[in-house]
C-alpha positions as CSV (number, residue, x, y, z in Angstrom):
1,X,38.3,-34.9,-34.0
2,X,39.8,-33.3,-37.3
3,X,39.6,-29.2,-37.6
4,X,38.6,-29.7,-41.1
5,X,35.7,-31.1,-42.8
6,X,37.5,-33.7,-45.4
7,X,39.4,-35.3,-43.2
8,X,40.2,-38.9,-43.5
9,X,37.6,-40.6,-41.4
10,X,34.9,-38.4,-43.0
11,X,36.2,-38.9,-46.6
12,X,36.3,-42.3,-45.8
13,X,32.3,-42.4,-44.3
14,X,31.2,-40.5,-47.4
15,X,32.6,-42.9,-50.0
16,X,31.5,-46.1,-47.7
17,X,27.9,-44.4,-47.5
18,X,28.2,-44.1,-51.2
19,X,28.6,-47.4,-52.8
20,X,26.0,-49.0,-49.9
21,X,23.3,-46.0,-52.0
22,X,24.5,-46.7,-55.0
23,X,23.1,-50.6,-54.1
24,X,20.3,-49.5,-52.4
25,X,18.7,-48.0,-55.4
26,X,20.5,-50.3,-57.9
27,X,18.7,-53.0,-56.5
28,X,15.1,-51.2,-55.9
29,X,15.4,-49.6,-59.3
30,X,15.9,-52.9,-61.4
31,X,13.3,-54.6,-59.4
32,X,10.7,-51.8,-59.6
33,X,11.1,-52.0,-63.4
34,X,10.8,-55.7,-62.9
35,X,7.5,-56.0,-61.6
36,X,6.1,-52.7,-62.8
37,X,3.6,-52.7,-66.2
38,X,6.1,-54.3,-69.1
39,X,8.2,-55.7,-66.4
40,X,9.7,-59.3,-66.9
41,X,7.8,-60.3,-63.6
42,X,4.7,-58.1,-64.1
43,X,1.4,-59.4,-62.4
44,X,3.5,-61.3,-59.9
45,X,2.4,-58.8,-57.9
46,X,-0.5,-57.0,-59.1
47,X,-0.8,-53.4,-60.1
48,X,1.4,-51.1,-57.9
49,X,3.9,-54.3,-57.2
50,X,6.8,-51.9,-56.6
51,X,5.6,-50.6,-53.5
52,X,6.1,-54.4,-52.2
53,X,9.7,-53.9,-53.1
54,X,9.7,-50.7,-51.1
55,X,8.3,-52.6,-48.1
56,X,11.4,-55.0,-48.5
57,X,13.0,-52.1,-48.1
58,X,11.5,-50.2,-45.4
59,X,10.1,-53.0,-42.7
60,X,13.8,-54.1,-41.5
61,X,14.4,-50.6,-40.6
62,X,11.1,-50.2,-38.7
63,X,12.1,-53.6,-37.1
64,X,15.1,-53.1,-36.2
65,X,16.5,-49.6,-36.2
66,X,15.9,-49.2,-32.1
67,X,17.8,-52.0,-31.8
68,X,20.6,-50.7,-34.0
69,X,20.9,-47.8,-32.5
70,X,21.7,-49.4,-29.2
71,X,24.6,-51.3,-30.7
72,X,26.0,-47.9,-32.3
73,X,26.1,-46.5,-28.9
74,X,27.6,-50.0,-27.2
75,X,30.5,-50.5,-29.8
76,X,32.7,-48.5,-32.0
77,X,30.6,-47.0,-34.8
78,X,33.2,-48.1,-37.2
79,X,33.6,-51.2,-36.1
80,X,29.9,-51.2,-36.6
81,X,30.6,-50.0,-40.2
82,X,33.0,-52.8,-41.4
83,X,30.5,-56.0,-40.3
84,X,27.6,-54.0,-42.1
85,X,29.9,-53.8,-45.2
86,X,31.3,-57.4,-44.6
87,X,27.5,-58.9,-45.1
88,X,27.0,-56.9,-47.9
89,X,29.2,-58.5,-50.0
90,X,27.5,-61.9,-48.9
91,X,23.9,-60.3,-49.9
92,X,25.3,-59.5,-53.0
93,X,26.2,-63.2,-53.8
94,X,22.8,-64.1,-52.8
95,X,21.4,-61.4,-55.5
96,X,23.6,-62.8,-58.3
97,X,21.8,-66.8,-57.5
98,X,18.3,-64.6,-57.7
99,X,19.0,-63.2,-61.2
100,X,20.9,-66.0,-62.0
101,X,18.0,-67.8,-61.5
102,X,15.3,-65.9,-62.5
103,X,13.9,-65.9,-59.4
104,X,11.6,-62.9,-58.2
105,X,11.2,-64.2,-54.5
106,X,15.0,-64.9,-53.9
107,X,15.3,-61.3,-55.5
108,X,12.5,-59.5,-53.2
109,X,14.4,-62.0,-50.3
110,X,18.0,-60.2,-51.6
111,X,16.2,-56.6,-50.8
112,X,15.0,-57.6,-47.8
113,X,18.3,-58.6,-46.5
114,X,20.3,-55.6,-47.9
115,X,17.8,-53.4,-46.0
116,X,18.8,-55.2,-42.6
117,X,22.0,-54.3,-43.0
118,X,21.5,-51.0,-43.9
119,X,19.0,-50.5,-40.7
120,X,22.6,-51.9,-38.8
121,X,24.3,-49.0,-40.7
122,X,22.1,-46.0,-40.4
123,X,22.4,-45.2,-36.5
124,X,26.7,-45.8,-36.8
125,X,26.4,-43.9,-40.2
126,X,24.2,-40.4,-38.7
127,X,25.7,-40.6,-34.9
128,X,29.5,-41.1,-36.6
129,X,29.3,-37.9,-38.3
130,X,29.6,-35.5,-34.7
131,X,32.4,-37.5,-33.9
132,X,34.5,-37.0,-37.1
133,X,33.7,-33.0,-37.5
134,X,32.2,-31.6,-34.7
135,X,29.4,-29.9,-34.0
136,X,30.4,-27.0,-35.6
137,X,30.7,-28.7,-39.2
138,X,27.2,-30.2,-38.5
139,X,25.5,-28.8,-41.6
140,X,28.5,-28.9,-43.7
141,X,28.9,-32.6,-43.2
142,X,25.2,-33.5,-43.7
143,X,25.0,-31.4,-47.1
144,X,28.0,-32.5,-48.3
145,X,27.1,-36.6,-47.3
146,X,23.2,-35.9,-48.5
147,X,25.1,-34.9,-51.8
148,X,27.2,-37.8,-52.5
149,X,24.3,-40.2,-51.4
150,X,22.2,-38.6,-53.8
151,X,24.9,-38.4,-56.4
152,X,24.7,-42.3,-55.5
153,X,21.4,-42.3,-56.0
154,X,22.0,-41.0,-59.4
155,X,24.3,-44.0,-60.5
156,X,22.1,-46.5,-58.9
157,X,19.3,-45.6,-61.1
158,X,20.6,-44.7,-63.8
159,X,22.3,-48.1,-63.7
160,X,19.2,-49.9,-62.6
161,X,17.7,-49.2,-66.8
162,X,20.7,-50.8,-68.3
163,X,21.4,-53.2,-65.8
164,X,17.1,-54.2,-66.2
165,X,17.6,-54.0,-70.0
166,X,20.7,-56.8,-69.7
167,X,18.3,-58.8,-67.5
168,X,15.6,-58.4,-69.9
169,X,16.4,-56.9,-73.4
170,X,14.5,-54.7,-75.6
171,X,14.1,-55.6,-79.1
172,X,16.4,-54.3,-81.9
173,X,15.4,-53.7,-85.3
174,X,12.8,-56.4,-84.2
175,X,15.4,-58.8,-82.8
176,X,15.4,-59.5,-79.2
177,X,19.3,-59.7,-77.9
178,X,20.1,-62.8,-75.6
179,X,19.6,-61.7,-71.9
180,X,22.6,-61.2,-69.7
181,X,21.0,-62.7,-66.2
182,X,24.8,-62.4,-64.9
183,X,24.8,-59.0,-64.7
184,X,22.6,-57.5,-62.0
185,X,24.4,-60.0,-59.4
186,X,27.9,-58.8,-60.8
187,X,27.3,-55.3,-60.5
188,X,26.0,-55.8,-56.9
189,X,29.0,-57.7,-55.5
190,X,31.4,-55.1,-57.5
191,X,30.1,-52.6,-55.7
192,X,29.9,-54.2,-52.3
193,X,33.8,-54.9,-52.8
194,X,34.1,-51.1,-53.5
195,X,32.3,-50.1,-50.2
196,X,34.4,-52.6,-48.4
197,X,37.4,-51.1,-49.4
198,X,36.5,-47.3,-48.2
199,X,35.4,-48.5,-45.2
200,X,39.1,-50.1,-44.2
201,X,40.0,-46.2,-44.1
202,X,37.7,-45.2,-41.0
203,X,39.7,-44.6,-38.3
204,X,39.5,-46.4,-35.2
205,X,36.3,-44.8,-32.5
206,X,35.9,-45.9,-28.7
207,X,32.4,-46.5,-28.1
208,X,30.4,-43.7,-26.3
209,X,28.3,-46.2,-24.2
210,X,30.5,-49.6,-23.6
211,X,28.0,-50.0,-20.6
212,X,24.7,-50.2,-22.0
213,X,22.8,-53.3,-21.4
214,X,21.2,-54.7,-24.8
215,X,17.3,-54.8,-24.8
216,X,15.3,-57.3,-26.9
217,X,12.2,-55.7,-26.6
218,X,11.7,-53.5,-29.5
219,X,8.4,-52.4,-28.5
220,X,10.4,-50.8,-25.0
221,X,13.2,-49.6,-26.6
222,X,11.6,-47.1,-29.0
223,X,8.7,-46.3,-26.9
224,X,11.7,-45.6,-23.7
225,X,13.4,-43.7,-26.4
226,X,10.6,-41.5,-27.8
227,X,9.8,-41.0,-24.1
228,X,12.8,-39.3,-23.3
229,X,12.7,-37.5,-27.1
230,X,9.9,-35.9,-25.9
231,X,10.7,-33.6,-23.0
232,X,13.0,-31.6,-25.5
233,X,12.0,-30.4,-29.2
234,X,14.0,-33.7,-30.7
235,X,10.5,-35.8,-31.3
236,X,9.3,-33.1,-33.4
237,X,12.5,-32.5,-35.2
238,X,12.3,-36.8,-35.7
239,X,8.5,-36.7,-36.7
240,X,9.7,-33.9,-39.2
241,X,12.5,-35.5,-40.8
242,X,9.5,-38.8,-41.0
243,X,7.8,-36.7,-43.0
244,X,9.6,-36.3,-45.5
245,X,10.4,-39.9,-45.6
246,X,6.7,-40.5,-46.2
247,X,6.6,-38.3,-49.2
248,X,9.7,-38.8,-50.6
249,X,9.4,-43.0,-50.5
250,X,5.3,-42.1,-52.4
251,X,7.5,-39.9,-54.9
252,X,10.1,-42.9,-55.8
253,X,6.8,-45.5,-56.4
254,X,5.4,-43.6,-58.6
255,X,8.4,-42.6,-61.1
256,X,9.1,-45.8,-62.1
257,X,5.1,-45.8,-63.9
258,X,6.4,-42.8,-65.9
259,X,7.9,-45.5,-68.2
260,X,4.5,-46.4,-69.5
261,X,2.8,-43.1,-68.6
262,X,5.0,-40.7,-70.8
263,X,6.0,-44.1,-73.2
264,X,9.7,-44.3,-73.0
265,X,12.6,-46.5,-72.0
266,X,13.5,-47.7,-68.7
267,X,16.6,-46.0,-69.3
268,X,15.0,-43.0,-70.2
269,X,12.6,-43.1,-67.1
270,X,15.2,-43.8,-64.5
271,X,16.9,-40.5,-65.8
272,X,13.9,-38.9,-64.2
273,X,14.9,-40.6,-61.3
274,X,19.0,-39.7,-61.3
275,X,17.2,-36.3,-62.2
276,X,15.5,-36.3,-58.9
277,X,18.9,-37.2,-57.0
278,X,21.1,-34.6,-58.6
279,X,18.5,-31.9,-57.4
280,X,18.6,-33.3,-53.7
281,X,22.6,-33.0,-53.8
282,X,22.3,-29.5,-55.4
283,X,19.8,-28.4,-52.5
284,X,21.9,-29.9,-49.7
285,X,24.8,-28.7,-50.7
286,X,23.1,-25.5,-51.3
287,X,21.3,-25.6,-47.6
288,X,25.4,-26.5,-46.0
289,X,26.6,-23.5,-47.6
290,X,24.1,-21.7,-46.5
291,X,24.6,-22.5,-42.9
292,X,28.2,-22.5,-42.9
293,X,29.2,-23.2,-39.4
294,X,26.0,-23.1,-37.9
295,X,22.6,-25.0,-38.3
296,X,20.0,-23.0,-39.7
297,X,16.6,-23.8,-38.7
298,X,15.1,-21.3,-41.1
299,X,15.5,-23.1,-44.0
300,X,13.3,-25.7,-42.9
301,X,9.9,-24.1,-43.7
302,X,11.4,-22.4,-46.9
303,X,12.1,-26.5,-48.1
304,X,8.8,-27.8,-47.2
305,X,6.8,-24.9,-49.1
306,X,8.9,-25.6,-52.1
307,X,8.3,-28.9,-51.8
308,X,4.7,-28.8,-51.4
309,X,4.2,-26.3,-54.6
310,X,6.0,-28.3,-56.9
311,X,4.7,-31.9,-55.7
312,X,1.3,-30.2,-56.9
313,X,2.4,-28.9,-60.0
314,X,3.4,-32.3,-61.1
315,X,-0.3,-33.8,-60.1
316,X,-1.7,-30.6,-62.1
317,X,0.1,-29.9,-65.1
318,X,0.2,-32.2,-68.4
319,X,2.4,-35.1,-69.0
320,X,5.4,-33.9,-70.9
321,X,8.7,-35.1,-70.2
322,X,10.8,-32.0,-69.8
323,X,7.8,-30.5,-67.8
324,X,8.3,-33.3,-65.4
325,X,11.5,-33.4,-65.2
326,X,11.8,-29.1,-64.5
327,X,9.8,-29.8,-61.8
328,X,11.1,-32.8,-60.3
329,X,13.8,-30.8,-59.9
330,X,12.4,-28.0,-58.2
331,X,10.8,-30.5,-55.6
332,X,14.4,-32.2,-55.0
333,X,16.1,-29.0,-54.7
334,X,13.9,-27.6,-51.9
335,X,13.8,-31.1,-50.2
336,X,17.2,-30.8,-49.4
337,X,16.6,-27.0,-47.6
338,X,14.4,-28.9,-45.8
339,X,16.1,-32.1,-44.5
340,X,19.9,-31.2,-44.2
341,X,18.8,-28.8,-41.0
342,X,16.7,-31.7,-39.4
343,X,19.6,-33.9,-39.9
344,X,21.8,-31.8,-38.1
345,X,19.4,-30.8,-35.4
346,X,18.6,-34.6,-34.8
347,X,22.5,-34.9,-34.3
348,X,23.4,-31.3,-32.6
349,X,20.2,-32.3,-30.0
350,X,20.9,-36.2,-28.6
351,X,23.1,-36.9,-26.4
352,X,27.1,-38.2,-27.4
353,X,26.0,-41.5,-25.4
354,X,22.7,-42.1,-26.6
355,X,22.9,-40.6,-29.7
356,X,22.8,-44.1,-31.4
357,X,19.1,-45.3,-29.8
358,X,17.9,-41.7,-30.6
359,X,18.9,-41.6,-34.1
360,X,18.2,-45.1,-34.7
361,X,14.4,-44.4,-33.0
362,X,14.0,-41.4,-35.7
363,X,15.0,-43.7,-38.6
364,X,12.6,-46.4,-37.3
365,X,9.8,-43.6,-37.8
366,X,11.0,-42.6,-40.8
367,X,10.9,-46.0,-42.2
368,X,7.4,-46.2,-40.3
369,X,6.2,-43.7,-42.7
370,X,7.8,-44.8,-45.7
371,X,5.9,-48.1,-45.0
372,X,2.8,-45.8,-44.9
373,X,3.7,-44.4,-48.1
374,X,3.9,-48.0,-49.9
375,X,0.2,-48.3,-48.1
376,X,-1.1,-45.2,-49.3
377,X,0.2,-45.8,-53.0
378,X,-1.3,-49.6,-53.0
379,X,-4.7,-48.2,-52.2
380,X,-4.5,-44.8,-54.6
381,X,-4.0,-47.2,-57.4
382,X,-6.0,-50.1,-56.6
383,X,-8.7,-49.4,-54.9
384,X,-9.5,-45.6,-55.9
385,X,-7.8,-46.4,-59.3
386,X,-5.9,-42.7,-59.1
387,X,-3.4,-42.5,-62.3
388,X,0.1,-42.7,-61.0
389,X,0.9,-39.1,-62.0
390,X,-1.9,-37.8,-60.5
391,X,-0.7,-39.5,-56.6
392,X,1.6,-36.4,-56.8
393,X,-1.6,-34.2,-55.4
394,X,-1.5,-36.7,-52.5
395,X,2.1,-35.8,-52.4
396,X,1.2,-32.4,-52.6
397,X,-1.3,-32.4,-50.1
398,X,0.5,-34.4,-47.5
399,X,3.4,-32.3,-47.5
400,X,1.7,-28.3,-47.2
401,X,-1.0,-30.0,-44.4
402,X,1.8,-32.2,-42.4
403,X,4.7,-29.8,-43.0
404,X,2.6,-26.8,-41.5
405,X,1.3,-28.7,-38.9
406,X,4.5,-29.9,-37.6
407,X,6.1,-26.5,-38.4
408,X,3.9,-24.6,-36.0
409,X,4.7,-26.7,-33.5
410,X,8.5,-25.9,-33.9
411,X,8.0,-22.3,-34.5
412,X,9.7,-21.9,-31.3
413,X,13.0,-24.0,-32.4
414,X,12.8,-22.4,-35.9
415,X,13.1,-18.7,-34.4
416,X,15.5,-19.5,-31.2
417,X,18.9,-18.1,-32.2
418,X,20.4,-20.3,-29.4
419,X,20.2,-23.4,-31.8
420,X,22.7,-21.9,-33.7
421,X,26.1,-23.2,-32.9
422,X,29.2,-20.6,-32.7
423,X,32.1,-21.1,-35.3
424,X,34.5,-22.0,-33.1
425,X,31.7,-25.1,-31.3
């Protein structure tokens, strides 16, 4: 274990974490402008049709983020790391034939398999992080990691406009340009190749649990899993850090209707989203510093009553689209007060051997509830017929009602000093 916090294995985790975002979002961004209103597959899917590519996205990790995490635990994490990256670059090729193509279902079928290997990623990814710093760099690490993968956010959508615009070009001067159907696939494999490469610069780790016996049953393993999470504070610290899942993933389906709601570009509307990312890094960052050597419980309730005040703001106020942005902002800022302490407490709190199944059981609820999230969206807009914008009160409300909730329950973690961890952990 390094005595610093940029050491090589971590540099290396951050960049490899990186480029598989920067994919992520590429891939959900171009397709959410693909089969939202204007889109070049619009009405494939009805009204609301991106939350059906955040289901793509979010029902693999439900699936199989238990089973994941029992694999992190069994084999090296970083071994674990370089087969994840290897099939990327295989998805990819698939997503170049789906644009290539033209073909919406070989596209939704790319996003589907990029989120199975990202479910195979997340447990190595979060229990890998303890292992390269310590316990003592805990917040650091997850402030400084929450930054870049929101930075990557940032380049993923912001890409994801001119990328769509290739794919499906708006008229100039009343000429349409020839569409570029080469591009999305290219983009997607170049940056595969590029997470490839940083992860060839983890360093070697022994596995933590060589002896744990595989289980099939997914229903067993979380339910064993959230068993055992239960007799300490760690379920409520997982159900916490779900939360924010659930409101964050509602957030994400909705920007992509400020194209047509405040009448702009794709390119101009997926700055709201970069926007949105920026502010994450800046409050993680922010909520590392903060802690400096320690994790800081306290921080969480200050996060989620930002978060909640400005989710309403944005349901309340008038479209304008520097008053959205401003207070986008202020909601991504305080969301990373809230979630880089969870993070670390979900990793300070499970065991070294088990910390794969119980990290890989938290992400399979938090992808449980951003399911919900794609759910809740679907029936705000189609069958109460709620304007997108306005799904920001549900945002809103969600976060002050569950966030208190939950944050009464953990008073008792919030205020215990012994949570904190000394400098020299």
């Amino acid at each position: 274990m390094a005595d610093r916090l940029f050491n090589r294995g971590f540099t290396a985790l951050t960049f490899t974490q990186f480029f598989g975002a920067v994919n992520d979002n590429l891939l959900k961004g171009v397709l959410s402008f693909a089969v939202a209103a204007g889109g070049v597959w619009a009405g494939q899917l009805g009204d609301g049709g991106q939350s059906y590519v955040g289901l793509c996205l979010t029902v693999p990790f439900i699936v199989l983020s238990g089973f994941a995490g029992q694999i992190a635990d069994r084999t090296s994490k970083q071994r674990v790391a370089l087969w994840v990256k290897v099939a990327e670059i295989g998805i990819a090729a698939v997503g170049f034939t789906a644009f290539a193509m033209g073909n919406l279902w070989i596209a939704l079928g790319t996003m589907l398999l990029l989120a199975i290997q990202s479910a195979f990623f997340g447990p190595a990814k979060y229990g890998m992080i303890p292992e390269l710093v310590g316990d003592a760099r805990l917040s650091q690490a997850n402030g400084t990691i929450n930054m870049f993968t929101n930075i990557a956010v940032i380049f993923g959508t912001l890409a994801a406009g001119p990328v769509y615009s290739a794919f499906q070009p708006e008229p100039v001067d009343g000429v349409t340009p020839a569409a570029q159907a080469w591009v999305p696939g290219t983009v997607l494999l170049a940056v595969a190749a590029l997470g490839l490469g940083a992860c060839l610069f983890l360093p070697r780790l022994k596995a933590m649990a060589p002896g744990t016996k595989l289980s099939f049953n997914l229903v067993d393993t979380y339910w064993n899993a959230l068993r055992e999470m239960s007799r300490t504070s760690l379920l409520l610290v997982a159900v916490s850090w779900a939360g924010f899942y659930l409101i964050g993933m509602l957030a994400l389906l909705i920007l992509p209707d400020y194209r047509d709601l405040l009448g702009v570009t794709p390119t101009k509307a997926s700055y709201l989203l970069g926007l949105l990312g920026i502010a994450i890094g800046f409050g993680s960052v922010a909520a590392g510093l903060i802690s400096g050597k320690h994790i800081e419980p306290r921080l969480i309730p200050v996060g989620a009553g930002g978060m909640s005040l400005f989710f309403l703001l944005l349901g309340l106020l008038p479209l304008h689209y520097l008053l959205v942005a401003a207070l986008l902002a202020g909601a991504g800022f305080f969301a990373g007060f809230y979630i880089v302490p969870l993070q670390a407490l979900l990793q300070h709190l499970s065991p070294a051997d088990e910390r794969g199944r119980f990290l890989g059981t938290a992400n399979g609820l938090s992808f449980v509830a951003s399911s919900l999230a794609s759910v809740v969206f679907l029936v705000a807009r189609r069958q109460l017929g709620i304007p997108s914008n306005r799904v920001f009160l549900i945002c809103g409300g969600l976060a002050l009602v569950g966030s208190g909730v939950l944050l009464w329950r953990m008073r008792k973690l919030i205020a215990d000093p012994s949570v904190r961890k000394p400098d020299d952990a």
